[in-house]
Every structure is written in structure tokens, then in C-alpha cells.
C-alpha positions, 0 to 999 in steps of 0.5 A, spaced: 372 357 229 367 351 231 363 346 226 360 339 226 363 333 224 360 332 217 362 331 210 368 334 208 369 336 215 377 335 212 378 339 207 375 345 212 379 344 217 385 346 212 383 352 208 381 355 216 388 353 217 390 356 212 386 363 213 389 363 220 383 361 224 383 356 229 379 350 228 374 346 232 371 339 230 365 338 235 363 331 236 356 331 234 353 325 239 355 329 245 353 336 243 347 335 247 345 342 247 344 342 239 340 335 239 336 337 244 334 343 241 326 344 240 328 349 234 334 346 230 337 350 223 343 352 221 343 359 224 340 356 231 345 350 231 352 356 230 349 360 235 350 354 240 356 352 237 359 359 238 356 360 246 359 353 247 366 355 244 365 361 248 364 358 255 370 352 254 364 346 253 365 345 246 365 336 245 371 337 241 373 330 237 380 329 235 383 332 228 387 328 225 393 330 222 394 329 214 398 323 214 394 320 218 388 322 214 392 319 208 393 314 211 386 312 213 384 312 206 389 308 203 387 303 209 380 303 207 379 303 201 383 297 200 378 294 206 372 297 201 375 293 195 375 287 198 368 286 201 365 289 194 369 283 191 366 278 197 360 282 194 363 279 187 363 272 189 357 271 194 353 274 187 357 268 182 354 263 189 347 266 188 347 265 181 349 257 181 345 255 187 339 259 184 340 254 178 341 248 183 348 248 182 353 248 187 361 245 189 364 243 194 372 247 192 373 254 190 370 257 185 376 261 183 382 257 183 382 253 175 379 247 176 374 251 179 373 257 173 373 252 168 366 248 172 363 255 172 364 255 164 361 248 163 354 250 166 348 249 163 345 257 164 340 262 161 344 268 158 343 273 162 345 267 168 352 266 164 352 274 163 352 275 170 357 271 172 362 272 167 362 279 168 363 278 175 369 275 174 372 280 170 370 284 175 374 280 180 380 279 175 380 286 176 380 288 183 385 282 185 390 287 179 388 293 185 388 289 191 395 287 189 398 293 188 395 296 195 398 290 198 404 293 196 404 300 198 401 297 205 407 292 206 412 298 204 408 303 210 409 298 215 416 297 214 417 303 214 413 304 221 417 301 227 411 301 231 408 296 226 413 292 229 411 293 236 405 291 234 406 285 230 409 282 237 402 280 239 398 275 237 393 275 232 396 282 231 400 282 223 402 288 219 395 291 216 392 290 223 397 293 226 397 299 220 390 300 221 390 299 229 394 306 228 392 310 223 384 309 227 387 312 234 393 316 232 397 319 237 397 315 243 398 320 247 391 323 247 389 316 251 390 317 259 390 310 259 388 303 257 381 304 259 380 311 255 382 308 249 377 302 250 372 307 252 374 311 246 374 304 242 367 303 244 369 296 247 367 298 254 359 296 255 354 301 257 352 303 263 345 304 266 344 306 274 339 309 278 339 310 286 342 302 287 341 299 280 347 299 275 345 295 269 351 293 264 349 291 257 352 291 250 359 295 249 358 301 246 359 301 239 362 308 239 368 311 235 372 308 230 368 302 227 374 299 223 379 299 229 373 294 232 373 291 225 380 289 225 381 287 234 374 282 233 379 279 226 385 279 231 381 276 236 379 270 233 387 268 232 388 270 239 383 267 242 387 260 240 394 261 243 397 259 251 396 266 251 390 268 252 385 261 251 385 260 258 381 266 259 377 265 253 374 259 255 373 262 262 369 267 259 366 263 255 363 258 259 360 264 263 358 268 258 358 266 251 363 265 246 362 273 243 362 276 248 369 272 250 372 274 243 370 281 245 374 281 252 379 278 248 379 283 243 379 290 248 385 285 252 389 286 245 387 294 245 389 294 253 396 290 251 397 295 245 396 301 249 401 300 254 407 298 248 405 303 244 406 308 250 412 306 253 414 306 245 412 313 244 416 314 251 422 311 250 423 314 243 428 319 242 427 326 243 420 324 246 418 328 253 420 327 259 416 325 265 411 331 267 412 334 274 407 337 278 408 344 276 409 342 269 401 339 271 399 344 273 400 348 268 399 343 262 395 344 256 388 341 254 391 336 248 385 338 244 383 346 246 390 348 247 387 351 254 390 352 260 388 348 266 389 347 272 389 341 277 385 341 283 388 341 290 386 333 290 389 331 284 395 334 287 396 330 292 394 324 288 400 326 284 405 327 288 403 320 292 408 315 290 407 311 284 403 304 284 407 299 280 403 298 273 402 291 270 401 290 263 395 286 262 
């Protein structure tokens, strides 16, 4: 069974599961043939998405299993209870200056708390700010204990591990970095998993003309969120402050942080890999028969290789670099 990735699209995939069916998320920015569909309703778009399914050209995105869905949560949620007390503290800033007020310190630690209760305000201007602040008191009791729980994932993670050996890289980085991609083993390559990032830029060609722009922007939005943060560490250390500068000499310093953070990702992939095939009980290396009769790792279909593509695999493997 075949639908959209939408809202609740998590609890469907279980109870088709549980009835026997096999689910099929379809990516909705590549299902072509429903977007540009002239008559577009519900009984038109399954219909596609049936003959789709049918052919073997359904854009199928990734399901996620449930501890990794779990796991995205969790992650999120503590990331959305920081930016609302952000939210929280630029409301209480908005409010001094809007009364010509400001401070140079915090305006959270004791000195700080006791200089926004000796303010000269208006009523509702003190009431917002001590609700704030309450609010915020809050949120610290809530964010502490998510800290907890994500302390406790990470050790109990060897890969977080891994991770963490990279530079601007630390444990709820790391933990985010795998719950957004999952199992590294969909990923061909580094690239791929830039691509899928969207940290790739975007391609226009015709006849002769390529134009290259911005990066994409495409997939998951939290993994660039934290490798933008990683970025603006890694950017600083021998390991990549040559190339950093390089690039922003050239280019601009946004764009050299966004090499520098596909550079971690392209670094991540390859130490997640040879994590993954060096564990215990991982698979061995696929032969060429193997290859040809391998499954799609999302539609479970048999494929077969081309006559190229063989020759190409039985070709002596050229030497990887991590870059």
C-alpha cells in the first residue's frame, strides 16, 4: 500500500503492518506525476500512486524504524523547548528596551534577576516579564531532565562515540546526526548522503550552460541545523582552518562554513561505515553474483546489474581517502 508523506503518516505505517499490508511512503517533492497533475483530488492522486506502485516508479522516502522515530522525538522536542525559551528571553530584552532599559550582563543569572525586579515598569510590562521568567524557571526543570535522558542514550551508543572524535562534534550532535540519517547503509556514498542532506548545490544546465547555486536545502532540516553549529567550532581547529579560510577568501564566509559542514558529514559517513562494517555480525563484502541478485533497500525488489556495471565491479577496487 502506497501514500503520501503527510501528518501521522507514523501511526499508519504501523497499523498497515499490523494488518499484513506492505507500506510504501512516497516522497511527495518527487512524485512528479501527482504535482503536476491538472485534476488533483484524492481519488485521482491514488489512482497514480497505484499505477506508480504497479510499474515499480514509486519515489519511495525511507521508513524510519520505531526507535529511530523515538528517538527523533525526544531530540526534537528538547531543541523545541530551547528555541521557546530563547523566544522567552528576547520577549523579556523586547520589553526592557521598549522602556529604554538594557544591561550589558545577563539578565538571568542573580545580579541580573534582581536588576529586572528594580525596574521602573508599567503593570502589564512587569507582568510579562515576571511571567516569563516563570515560564523559563519552568523550562530549565524540563530541559535539565531531557539532558539526562540524552546523556544516558549517548552512553549507551557506541557510535556517539565515534562521532564525537570529530571536531565540533559532541554527544547530542552526534545523537541527532543519527537519528536524522538512520542506517548508514542506505547511503551509497558520502556524496549521496550530502545529496540527501541537502548540502549539495543545485544544478541548472542546458546545451553548454551549467549554472550552480545555493545548496538544495532538501531533507532533513534538523541534520543541517546541528553541522551549520558543528561548523562554527570546526571551522577554528588545524584541522580544517586552512580550508576554511581558503574558501572564504574566495567565496564568502557562509558558504565556507557550509563546506566545512558537508566536510563533517563526508567525515562522518566514512566512520560511520567502516563502524557499521567492522561490527560483529555485520555482512560480509558483496560479490558480484551477490550484486546481482541484491534487493532494493526500500522496495525489497529484485534488480539486476547492467553488463557495465559489472565489469566496473569486478575492476580492481581504487583506494578510498577520508576526506
Amino acid at each position: 500500500m502506497a501514500f503520501e508523506a503527510a501528518y501521522g503518516w507514523g501511526w499508519l505505517v504501523e497499523l498497515l503492518e499490523d494488518y499484513g499490508f506492505d507500506p510504501h511512503l512516497v516522497h511527495p517533492l518527487r512524485c512528479k506525476a501527482i504535482a503536476s497533475a491538472r485534476l488533483k483530488n484524492d481519488k485521482v492522486d491514488a489512482a497514480i500512486l497505484a499505477q506508480l506502485l504497479r510499474a515499480d516508479l514509486l519515489p519511495e522516502a525511507w521508513i524510519a524504524p520505531p526507535q529511530v522515530r523515538q528517538l527523533r522525538a525526544l531530540l526534537r522536542h528538547r531543541v523545541s523547548l530551547v528555541r521557546l525559551g530563547t523566544q522567552l528571553q528576547n520577549r523579556i530584552r523586547a520589553v526592557a528596551a521598549d522602556h529604554g532599559y538594557d544591561r550589558s550582563g545577563s539578565y538571568w543569572t542573580g545580579p541580573g534577576r534582581g536588576w529586572l525586579a528594580e525596574l521602573d515598569l508599567p503593570p502589564v510590562s512587569r507582568e510579562i516579564i515576571t511571567d516569563s521568567l516563570a515560564s523559563l524557571d519552568a523550562l530549565a526543570v524540563t530541559i535539565d531532565r531531557l539532558d539526562g535522558e540524552v546523556r544516558a542514550r549517548a552512553k549507551a551508543d557506541p557510535r556517539v562515540k565515534v562521532l564525537t572524535a570529530l571536531p565540533g562534534i559532541g554527544q547530542f550532535t552526534a545523537l541527532v546526526m543519527l537519528a536524522e540519517i538512520g542506517d548508514i547503509t542506505r547511503f551509497g556514498s558520502a556524496r549521496k548522503l550530502a545529496s540527501w542532506a541537502g548540502l549539495t548545490p543545485t544544478v541548472r544546465g542546458s546545451d553548454l550552460t551549467v549554472r550552480h547555486g545555493h545548496i538544495s536545502k532538501q531533507g532533513s532540516a534538523h541534520l543541517r541545523w546541528v553541522l551549520n553549529q558543528a561548523a562554527q567550532t570546526a571551522k577554528r581547529s588545524p584541522e580544517f582552518a586552512g580550508t576554511y579560510a581558503a574558501i572564504a577568501s574566495r567565496r564568502g564566509k557562509k558558504i565556507a562554513t557550509i563546506a566545512i559542514a558537508r566536510k563533517l558529514l563526508t567525515r562522518a559517513y566514512h566512520l560511520l561505515a567502516d563502524d557499521h562494517a567492522g561490527a560483529p555480525g555485520s555482512a560480509a563484502p558483496a560479490t558480484t553474483a551477490d550484486c546481482a541478485a541484491s534487493a532494493h533497500p526500500q522496495t525489497a525488489r529484485v534488480t539486476k546489474p547492467r553488463a557495465r556495471s559489472l565489469q566496473r565491479h569486478e575492476a580492481a577496487p581504487r583506494p578510498r581517502s577520508i576526506i
